[in-house]
Backbone as JSON Lines, residues from 0, in Angstrom:
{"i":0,"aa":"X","n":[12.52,53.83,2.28],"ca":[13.27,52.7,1.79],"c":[12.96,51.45,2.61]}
{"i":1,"aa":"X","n":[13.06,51.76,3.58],"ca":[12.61,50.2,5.07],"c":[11.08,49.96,4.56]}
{"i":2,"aa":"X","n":[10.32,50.67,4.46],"ca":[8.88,50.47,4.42],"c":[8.73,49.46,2.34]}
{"i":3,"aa":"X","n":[9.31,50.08,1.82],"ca":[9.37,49.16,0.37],"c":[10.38,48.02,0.72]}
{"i":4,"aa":"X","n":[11.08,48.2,1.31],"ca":[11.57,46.45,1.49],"c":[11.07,45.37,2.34]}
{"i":5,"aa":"X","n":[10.43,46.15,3.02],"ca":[9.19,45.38,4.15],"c":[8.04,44.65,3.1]}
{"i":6,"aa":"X","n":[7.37,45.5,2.4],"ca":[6.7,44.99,1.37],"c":[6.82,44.31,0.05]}
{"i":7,"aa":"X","n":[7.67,44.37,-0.22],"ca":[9.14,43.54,-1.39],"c":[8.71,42.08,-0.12]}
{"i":8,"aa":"X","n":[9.18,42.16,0.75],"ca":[9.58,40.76,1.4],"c":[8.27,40.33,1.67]}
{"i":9,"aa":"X","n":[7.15,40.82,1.99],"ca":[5.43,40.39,2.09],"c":[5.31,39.82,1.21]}
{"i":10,"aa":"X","n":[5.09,40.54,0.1],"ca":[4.87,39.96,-1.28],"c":[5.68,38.33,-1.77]}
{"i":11,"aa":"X","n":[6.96,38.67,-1.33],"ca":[7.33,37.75,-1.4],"c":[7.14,36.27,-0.84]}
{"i":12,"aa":"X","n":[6.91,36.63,0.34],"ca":[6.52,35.76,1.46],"c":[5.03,35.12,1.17]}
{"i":13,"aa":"X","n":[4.05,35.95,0.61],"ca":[2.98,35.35,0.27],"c":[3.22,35.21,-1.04]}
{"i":14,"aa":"X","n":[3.87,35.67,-2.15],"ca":[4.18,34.0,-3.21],"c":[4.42,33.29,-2.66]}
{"i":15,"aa":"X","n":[5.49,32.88,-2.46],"ca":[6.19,31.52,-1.83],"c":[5.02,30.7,-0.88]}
{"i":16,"aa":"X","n":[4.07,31.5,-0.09],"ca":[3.07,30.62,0.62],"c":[2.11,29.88,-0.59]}
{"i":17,"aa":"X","n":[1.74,30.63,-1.62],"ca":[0.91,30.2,-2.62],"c":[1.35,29.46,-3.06]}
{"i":18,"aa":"X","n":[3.06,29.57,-3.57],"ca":[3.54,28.21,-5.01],"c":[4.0,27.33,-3.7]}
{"i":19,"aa":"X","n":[3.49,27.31,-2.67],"ca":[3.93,26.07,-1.4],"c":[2.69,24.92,-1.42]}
{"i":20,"aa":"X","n":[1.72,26.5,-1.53],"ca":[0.51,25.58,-0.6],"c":[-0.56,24.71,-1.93]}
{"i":21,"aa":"X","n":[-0.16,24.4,-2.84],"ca":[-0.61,23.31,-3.92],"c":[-0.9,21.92,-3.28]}
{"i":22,"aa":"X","n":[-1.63,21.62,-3.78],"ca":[-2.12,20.19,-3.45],"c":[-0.98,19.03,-3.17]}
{"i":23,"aa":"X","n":[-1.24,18.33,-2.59],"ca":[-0.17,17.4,-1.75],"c":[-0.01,16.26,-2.5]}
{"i":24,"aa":"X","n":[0.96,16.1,-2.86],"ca":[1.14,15.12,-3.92],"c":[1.28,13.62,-3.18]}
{"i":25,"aa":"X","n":[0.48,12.56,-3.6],"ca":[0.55,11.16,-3.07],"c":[2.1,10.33,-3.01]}
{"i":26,"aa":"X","n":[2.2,10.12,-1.78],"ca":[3.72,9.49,-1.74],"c":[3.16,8.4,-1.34]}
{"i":27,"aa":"X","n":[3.88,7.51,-2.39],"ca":[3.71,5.4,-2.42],"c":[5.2,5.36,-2.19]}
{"i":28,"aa":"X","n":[5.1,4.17,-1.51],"ca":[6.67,3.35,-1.93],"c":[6.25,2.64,-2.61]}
{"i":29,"aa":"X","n":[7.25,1.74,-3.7],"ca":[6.85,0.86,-4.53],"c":[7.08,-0.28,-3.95]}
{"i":30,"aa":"X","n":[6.52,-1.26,-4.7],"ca":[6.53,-2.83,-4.44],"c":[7.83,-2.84,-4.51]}
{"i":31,"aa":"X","n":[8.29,-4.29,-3.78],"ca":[9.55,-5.23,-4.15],"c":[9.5,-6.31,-3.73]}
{"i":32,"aa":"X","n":[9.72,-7.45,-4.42],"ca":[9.3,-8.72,-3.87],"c":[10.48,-9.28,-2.99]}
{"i":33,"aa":"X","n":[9.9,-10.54,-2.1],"ca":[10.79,-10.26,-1.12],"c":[11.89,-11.99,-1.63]}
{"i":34,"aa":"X","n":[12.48,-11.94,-1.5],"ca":[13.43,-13.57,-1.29],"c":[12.62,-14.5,-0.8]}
{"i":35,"aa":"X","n":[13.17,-15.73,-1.7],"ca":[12.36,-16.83,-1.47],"c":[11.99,-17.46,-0.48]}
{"i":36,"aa":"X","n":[13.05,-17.63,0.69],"ca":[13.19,-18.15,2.02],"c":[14.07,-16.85,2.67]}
{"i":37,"aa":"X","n":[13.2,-16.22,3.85],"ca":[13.55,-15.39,4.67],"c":[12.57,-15.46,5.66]}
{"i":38,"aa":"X","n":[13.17,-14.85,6.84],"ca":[12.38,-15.3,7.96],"c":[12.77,-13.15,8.36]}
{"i":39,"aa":"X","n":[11.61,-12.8,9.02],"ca":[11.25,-11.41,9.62],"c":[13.14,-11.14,10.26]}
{"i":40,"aa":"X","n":[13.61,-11.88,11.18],"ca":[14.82,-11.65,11.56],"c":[16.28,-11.09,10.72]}
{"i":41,"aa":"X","n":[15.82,-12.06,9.27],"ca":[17.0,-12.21,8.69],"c":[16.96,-10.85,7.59]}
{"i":42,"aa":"X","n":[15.25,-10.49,7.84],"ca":[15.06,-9.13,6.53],"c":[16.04,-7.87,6.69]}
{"i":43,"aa":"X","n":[16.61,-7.56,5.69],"ca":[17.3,-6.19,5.86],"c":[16.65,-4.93,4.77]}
{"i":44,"aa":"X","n":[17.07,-3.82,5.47],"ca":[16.13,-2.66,4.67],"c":[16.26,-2.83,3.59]}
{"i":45,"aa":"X","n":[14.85,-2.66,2.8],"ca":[14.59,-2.18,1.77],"c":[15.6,-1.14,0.76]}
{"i":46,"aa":"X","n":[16.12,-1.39,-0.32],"ca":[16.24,-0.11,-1.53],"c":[15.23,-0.03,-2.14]}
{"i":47,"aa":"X","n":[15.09,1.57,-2.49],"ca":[14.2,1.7,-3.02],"c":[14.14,1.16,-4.42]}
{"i":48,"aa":"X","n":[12.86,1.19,-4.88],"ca":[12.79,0.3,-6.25],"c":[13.15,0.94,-7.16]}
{"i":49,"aa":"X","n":[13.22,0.55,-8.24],"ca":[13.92,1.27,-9.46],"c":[12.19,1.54,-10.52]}
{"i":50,"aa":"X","n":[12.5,2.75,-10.76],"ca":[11.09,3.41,-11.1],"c":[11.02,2.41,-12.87]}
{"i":51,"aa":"X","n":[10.22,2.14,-12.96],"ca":[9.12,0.89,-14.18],"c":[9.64,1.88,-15.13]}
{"i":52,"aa":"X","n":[9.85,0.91,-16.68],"ca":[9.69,1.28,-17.66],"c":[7.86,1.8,-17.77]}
{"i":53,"aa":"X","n":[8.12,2.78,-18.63],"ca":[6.47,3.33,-19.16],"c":[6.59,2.1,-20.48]}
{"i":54,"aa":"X","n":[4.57,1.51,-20.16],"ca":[4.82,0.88,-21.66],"c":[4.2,2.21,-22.98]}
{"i":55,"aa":"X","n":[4.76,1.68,-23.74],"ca":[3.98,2.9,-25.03],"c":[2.71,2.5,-25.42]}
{"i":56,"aa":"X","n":[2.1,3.65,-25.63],"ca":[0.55,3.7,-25.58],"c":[0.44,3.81,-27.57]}
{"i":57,"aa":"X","n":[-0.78,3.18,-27.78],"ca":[-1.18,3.63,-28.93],"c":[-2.17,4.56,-28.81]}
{"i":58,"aa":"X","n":[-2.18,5.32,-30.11],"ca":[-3.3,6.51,-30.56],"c":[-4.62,5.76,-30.07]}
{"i":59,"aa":"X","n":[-5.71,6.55,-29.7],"ca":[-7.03,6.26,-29.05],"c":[-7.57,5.7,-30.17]}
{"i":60,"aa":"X","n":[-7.34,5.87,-31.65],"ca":[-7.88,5.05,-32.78],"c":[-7.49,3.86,-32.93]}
{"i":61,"aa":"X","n":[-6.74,3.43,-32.77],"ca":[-5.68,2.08,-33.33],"c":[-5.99,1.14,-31.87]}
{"i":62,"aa":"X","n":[-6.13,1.59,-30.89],"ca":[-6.06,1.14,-29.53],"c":[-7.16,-0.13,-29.2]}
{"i":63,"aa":"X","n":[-6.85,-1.24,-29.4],"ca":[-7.84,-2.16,-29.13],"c":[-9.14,-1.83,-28.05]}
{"i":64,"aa":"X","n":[-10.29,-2.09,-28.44],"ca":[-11.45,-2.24,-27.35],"c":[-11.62,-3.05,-26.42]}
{"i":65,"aa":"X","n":[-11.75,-3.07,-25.28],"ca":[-11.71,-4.56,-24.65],"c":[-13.23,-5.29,-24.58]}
{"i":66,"aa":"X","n":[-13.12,-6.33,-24.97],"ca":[-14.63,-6.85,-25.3],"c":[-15.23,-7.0,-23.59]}
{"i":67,"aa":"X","n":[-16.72,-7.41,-23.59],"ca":[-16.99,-7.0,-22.37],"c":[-16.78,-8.97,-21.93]}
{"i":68,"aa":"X","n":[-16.75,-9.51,-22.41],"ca":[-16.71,-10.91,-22.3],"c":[-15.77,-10.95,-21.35]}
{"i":69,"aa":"X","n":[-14.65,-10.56,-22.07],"ca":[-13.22,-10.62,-21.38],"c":[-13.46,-10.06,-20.01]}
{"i":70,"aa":"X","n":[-13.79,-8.98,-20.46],"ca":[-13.82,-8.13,-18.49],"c":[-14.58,-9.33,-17.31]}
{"i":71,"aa":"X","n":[-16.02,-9.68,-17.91],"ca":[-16.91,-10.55,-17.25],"c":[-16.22,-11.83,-16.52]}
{"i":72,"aa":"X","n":[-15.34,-12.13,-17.25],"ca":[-14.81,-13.4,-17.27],"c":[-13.89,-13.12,-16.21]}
{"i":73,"aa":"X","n":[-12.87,-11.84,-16.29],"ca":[-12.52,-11.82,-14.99],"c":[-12.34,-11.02,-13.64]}
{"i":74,"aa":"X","n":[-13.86,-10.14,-13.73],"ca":[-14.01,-9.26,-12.85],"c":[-14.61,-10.34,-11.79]}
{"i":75,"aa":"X","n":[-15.32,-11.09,-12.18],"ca":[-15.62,-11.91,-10.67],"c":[-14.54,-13.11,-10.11]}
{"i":76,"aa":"X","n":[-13.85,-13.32,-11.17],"ca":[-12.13,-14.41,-10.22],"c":[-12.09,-13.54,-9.25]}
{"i":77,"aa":"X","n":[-11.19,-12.22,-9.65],"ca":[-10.5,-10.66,-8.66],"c":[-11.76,-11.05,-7.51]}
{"i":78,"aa":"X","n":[-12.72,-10.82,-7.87],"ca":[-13.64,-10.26,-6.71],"c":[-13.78,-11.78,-5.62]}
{"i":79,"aa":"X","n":[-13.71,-12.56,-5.89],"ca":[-13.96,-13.7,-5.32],"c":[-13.02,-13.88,-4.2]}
{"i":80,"aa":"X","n":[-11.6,-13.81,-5.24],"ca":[-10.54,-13.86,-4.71],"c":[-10.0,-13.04,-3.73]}
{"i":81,"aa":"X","n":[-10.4,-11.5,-3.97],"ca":[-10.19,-10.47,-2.64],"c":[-11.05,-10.49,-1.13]}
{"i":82,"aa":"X","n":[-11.95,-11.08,-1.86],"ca":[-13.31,-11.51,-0.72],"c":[-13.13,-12.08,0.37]}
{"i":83,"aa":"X","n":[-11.98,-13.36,-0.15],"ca":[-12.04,-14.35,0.85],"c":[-10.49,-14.32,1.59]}
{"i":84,"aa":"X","n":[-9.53,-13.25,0.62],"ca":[-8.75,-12.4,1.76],"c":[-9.07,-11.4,2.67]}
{"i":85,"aa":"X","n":[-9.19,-11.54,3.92],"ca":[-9.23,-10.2,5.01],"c":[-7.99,-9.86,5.39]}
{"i":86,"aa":"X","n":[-8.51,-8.55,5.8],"ca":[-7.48,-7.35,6.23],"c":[-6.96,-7.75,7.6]}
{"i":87,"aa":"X","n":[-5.96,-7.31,7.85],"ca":[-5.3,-7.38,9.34],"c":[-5.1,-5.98,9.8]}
{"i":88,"aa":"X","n":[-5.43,-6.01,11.28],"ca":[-5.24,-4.6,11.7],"c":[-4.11,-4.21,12.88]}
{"i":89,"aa":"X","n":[-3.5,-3.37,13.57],"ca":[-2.48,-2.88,13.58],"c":[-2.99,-1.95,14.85]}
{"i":90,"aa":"X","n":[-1.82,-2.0,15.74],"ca":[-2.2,-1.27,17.09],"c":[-1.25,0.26,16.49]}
{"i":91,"aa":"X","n":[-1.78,0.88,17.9],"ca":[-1.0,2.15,17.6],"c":[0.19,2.44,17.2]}
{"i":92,"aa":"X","n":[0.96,3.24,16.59],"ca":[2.41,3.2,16.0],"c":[2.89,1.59,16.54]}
{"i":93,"aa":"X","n":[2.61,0.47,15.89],"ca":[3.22,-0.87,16.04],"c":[2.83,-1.28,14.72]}
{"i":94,"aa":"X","n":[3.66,-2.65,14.12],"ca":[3.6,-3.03,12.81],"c":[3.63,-4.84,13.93]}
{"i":95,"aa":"X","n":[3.64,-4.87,14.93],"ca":[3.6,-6.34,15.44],"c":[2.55,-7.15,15.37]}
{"i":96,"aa":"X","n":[2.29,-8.4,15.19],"ca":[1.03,-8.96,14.86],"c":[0.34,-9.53,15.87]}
{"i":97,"aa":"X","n":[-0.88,-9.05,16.05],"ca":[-1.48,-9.81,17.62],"c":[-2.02,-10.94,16.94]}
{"i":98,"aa":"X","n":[-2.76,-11.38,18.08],"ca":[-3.36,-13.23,17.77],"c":[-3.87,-12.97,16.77]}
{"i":99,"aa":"X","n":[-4.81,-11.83,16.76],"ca":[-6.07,-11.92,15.88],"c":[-5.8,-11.9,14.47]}
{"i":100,"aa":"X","n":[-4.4,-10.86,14.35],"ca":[-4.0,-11.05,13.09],"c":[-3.53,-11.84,12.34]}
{"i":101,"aa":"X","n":[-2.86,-12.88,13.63],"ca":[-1.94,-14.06,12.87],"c":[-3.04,-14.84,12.66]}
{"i":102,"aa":"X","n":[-4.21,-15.24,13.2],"ca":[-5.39,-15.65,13.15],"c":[-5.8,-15.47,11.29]}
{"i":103,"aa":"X","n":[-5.91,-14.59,11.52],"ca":[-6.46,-14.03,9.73],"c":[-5.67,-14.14,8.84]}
{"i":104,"aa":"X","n":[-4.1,-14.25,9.38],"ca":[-3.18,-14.38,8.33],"c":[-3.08,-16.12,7.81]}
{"i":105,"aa":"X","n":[-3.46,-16.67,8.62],"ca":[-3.48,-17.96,8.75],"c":[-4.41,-18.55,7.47]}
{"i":106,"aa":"X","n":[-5.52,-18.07,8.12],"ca":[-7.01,-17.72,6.78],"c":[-6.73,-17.55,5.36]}
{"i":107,"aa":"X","n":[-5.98,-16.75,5.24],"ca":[-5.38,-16.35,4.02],"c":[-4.12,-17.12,3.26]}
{"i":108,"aa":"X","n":[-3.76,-17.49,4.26],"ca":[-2.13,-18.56,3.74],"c":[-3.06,-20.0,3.12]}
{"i":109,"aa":"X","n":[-3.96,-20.22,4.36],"ca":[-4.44,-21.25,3.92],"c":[-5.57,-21.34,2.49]}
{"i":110,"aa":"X","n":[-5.92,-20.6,2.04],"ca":[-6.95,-19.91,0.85],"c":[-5.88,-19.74,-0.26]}
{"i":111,"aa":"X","n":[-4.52,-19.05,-0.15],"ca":[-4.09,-19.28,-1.43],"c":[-3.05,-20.38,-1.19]}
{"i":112,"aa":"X","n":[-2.8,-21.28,-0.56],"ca":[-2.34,-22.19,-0.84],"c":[-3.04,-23.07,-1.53]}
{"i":113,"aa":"X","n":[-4.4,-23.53,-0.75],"ca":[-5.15,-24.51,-1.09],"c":[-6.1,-24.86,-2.7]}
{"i":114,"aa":"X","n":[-6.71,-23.29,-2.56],"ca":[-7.76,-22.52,-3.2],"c":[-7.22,-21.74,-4.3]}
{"i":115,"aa":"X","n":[-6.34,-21.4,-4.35],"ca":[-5.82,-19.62,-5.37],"c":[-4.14,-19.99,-5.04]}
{"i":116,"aa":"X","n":[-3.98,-20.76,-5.74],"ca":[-1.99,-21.14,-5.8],"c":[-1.49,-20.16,-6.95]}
{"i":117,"aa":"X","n":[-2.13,-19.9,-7.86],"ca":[-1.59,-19.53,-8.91],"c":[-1.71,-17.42,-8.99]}
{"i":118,"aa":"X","n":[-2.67,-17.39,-7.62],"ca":[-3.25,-15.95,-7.85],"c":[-2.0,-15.3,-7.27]}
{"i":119,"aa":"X","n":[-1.36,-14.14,-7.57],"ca":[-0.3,-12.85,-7.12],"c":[-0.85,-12.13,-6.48]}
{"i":120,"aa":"X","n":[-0.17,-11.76,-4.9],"ca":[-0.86,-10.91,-4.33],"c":[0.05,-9.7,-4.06]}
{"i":121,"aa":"X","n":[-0.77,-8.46,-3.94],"ca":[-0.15,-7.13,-3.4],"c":[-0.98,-6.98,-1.75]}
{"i":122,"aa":"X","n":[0.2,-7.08,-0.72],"ca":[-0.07,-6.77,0.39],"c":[0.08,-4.89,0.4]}
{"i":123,"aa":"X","n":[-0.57,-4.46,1.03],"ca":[-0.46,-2.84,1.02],"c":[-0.56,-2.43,2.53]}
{"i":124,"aa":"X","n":[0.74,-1.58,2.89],"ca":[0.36,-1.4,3.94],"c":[-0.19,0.03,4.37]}
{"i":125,"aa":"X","n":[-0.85,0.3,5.37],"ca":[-1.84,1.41,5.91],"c":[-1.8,1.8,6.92]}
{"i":126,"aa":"X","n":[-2.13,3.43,7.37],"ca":[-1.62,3.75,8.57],"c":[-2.94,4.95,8.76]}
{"i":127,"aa":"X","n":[-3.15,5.29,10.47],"ca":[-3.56,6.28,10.28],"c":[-3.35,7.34,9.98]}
{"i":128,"aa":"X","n":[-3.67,8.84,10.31],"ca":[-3.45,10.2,9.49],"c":[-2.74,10.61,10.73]}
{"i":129,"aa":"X","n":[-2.16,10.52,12.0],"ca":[-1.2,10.69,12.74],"c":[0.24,10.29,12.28]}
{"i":130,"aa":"X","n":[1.08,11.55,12.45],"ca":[2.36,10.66,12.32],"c":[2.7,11.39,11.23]}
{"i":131,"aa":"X","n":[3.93,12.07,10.36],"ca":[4.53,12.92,9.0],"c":[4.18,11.92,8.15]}
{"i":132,"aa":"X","n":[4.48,12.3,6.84],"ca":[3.92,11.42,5.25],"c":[5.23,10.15,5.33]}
{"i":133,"aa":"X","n":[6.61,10.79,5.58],"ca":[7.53,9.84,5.69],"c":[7.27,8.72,7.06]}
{"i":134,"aa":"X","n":[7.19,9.11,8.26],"ca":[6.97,7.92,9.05],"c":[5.92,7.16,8.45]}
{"i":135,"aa":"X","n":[4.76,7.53,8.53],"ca":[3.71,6.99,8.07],"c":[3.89,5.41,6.76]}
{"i":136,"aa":"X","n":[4.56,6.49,5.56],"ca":[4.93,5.54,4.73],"c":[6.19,4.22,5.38]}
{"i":137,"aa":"X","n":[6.85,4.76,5.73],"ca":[7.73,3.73,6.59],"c":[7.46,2.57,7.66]}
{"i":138,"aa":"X","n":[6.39,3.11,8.37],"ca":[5.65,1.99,9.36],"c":[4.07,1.34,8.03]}
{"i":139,"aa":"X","n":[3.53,1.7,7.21],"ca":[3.1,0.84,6.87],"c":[4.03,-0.17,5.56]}
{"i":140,"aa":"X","n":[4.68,0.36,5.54],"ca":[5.83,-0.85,4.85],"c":[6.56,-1.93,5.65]}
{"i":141,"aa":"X","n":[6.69,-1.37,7.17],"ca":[6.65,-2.73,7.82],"c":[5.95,-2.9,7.82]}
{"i":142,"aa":"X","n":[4.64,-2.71,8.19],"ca":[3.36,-3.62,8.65],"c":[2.9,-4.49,7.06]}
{"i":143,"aa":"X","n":[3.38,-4.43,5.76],"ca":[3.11,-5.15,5.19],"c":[4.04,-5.85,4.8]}
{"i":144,"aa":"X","n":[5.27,-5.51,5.39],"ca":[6.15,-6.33,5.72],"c":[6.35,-7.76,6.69]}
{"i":145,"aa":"X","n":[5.48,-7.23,7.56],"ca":[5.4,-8.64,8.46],"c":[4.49,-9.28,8.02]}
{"i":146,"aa":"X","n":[3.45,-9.02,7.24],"ca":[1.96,-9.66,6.93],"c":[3.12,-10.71,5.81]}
{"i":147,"aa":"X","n":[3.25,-9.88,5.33],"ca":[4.52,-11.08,3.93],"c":[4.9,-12.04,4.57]}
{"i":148,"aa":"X","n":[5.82,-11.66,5.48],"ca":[6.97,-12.44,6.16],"c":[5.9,-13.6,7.08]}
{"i":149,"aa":"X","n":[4.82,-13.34,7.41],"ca":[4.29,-14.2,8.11],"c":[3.38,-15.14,7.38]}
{"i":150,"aa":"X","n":[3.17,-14.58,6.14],"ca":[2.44,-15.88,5.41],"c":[3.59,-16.69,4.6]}
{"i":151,"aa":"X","n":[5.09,-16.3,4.56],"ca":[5.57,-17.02,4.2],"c":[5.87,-18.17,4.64]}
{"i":152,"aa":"X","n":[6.02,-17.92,5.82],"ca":[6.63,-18.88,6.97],"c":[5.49,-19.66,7.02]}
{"i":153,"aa":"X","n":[4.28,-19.35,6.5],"ca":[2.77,-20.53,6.79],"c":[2.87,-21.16,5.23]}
{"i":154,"aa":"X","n":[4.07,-20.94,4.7],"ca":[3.95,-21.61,3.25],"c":[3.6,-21.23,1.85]}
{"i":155,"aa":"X","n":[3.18,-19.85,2.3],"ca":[2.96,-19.24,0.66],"c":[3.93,-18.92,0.1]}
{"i":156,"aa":"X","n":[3.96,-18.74,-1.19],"ca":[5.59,-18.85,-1.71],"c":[5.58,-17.32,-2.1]}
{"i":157,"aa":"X","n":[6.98,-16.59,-1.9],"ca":[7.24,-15.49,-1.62],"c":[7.13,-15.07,-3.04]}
{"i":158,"aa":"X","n":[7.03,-15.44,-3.89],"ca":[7.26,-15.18,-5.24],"c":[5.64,-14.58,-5.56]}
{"i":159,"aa":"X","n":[5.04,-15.25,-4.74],"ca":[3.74,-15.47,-4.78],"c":[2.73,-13.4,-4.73]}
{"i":160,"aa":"X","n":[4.28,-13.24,-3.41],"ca":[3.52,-11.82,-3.04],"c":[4.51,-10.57,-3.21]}
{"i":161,"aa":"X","n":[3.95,-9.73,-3.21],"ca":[4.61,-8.12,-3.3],"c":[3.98,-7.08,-2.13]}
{"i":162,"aa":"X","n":[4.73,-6.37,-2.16],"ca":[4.3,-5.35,-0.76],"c":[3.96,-3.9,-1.42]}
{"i":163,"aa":"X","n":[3.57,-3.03,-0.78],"ca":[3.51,-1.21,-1.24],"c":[3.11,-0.67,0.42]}
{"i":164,"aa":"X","n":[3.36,0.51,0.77],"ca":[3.24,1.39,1.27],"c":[2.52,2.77,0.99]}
{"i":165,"aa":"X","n":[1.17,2.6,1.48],"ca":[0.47,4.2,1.08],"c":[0.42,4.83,2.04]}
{"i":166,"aa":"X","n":[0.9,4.78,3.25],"ca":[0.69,5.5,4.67],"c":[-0.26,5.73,4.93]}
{"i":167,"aa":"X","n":[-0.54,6.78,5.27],"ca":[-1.68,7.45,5.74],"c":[-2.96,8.36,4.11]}
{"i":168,"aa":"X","n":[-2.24,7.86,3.04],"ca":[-2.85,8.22,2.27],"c":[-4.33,7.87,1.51]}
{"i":169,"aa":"X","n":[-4.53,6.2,1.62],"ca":[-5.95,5.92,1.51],"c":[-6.48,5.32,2.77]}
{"i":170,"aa":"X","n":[-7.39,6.26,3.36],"ca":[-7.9,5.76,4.91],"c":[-9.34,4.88,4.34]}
{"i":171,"aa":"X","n":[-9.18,3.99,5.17],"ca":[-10.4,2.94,4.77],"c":[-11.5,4.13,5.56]}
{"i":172,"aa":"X","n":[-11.48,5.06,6.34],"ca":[-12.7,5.63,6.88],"c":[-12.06,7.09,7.04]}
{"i":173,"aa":"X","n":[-12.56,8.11,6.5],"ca":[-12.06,9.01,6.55],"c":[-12.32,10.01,7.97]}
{"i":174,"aa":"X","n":[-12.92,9.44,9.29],"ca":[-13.39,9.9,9.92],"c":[-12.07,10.33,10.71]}
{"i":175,"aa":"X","n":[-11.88,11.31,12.03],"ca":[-10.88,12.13,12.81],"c":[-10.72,11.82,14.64]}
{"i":176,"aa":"X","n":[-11.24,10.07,14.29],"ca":[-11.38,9.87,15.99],"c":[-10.34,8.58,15.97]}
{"i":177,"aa":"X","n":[-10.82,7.82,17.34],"ca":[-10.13,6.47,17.31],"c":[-10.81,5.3,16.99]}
{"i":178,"aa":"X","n":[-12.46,5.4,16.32],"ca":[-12.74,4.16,15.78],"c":[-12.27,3.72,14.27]}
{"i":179,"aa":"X","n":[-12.07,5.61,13.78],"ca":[-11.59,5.49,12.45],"c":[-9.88,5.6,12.1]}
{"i":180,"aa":"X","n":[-9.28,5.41,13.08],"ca":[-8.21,5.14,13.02],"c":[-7.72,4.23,13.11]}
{"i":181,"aa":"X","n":[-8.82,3.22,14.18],"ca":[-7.92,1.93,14.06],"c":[-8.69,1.13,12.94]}
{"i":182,"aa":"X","n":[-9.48,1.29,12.12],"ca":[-10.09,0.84,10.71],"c":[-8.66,1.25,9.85]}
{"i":183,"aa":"X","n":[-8.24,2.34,9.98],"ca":[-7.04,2.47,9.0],"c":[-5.91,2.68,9.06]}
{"i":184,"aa":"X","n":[-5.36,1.3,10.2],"ca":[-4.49,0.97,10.82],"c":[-4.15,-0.63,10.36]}
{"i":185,"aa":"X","n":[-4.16,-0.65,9.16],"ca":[-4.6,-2.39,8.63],"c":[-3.39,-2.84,7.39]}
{"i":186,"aa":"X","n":[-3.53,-4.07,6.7],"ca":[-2.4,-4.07,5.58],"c":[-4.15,-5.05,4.95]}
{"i":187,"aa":"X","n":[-4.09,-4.52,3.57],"ca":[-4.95,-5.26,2.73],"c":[-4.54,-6.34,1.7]}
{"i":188,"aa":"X","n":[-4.99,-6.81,1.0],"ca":[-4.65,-7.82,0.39],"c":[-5.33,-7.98,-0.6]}
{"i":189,"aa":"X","n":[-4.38,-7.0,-2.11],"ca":[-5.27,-6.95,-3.31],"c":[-4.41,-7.93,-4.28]}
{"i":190,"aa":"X","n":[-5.3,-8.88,-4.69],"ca":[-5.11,-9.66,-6.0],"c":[-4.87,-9.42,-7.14]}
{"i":191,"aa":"X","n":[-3.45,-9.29,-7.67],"ca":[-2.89,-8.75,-9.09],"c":[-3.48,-9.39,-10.15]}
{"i":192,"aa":"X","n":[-3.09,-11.02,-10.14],"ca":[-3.52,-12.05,-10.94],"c":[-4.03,-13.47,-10.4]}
């Protein structure tokens, strides 16, 4: 009887390892845009966002083609426009901005103010592969939290930008040391519109 319940509970124990051990599902936080005039001090936590209507899809027949004109016309704005935003990078578990970053953030305030007023940006923030899926996601949501908060204060209008959090989930270098960690230790700056 001990020896079949020993094996009852194996069995069991290795299901449960199998329907565990499935592929790891990607945890984002979502965007939320931030208030018009706020300064890093006055920010209070985040709620989480309220999950998007789905839009409805048409049948693959009925479904418009997109002409290639259209694409042409504005695959190189995007590209122009992401180009001449750079990334900021990020010391170890810190979301604080050194010179270099406020340096670059500067770069960038000044480019869509001047240059790209009308373009929407998604700041994203990034972390290395140290650290659980939840911290991770949590410190790069500050860190693209302050990148926001600091180009606001240089004048970009908050309306202007949105934030996300992928943690440790897209590493700009997938390598397992410290040159490729602090590569994906950064907040990027992708152009919606």
């Amino acid at each position: 009887m001990r020896k079949g319940m020993l094996g009852l509970f194996m069995v069991l124990c290795c299901g449960a390892l199998l329907a565990g051990g499935c592929a790891k599902k990607e945890m984002v936080r979502g965007e939320e845009p931030m208030p018009a005039a706020t300064t890093p001090a006055e920010t209070a936590p985040a709620k989480p966002a309220a999950p998007a209507e789905t839009a409805r899809e048409l049948p693959k027949e009925t479904a418009p083609a997109p002409t290639v004109m259209a694409e042409a016309l504005q695959e190189p704005v995007q590209t122009v426009a992401e180009a001449a935003l750079e990334q900021v990078y990020f010391d170890f578990d810190s979301f604080a901005l050194s010179q270099a970053a406020r340096d670059t953030l500067a770069k960038n305030a000044d480019y869509l103010r001047k240059k790209n007023p009308a373009a929407k940006v998604q700041i994203e923030g990034h972390c290395d592969e140290r650290g659980s899926d939840e911290y991770n996601l949590a410190l790069g949501e500050k860190r693209a939290k302050a990148a926001l908060n600091y180009l606001v204060t240089l004048g970009v209008p908050a309306a202007q930008l949105s934030f996300i959090s992928y943690g440790e989930e897209k590493p700009a270098d997938p390598g397992h040391d410290e040159a490729a960690w602090a590569k994906n230790r950064r907040a990027e700056f992708i152009v919606t519109k």
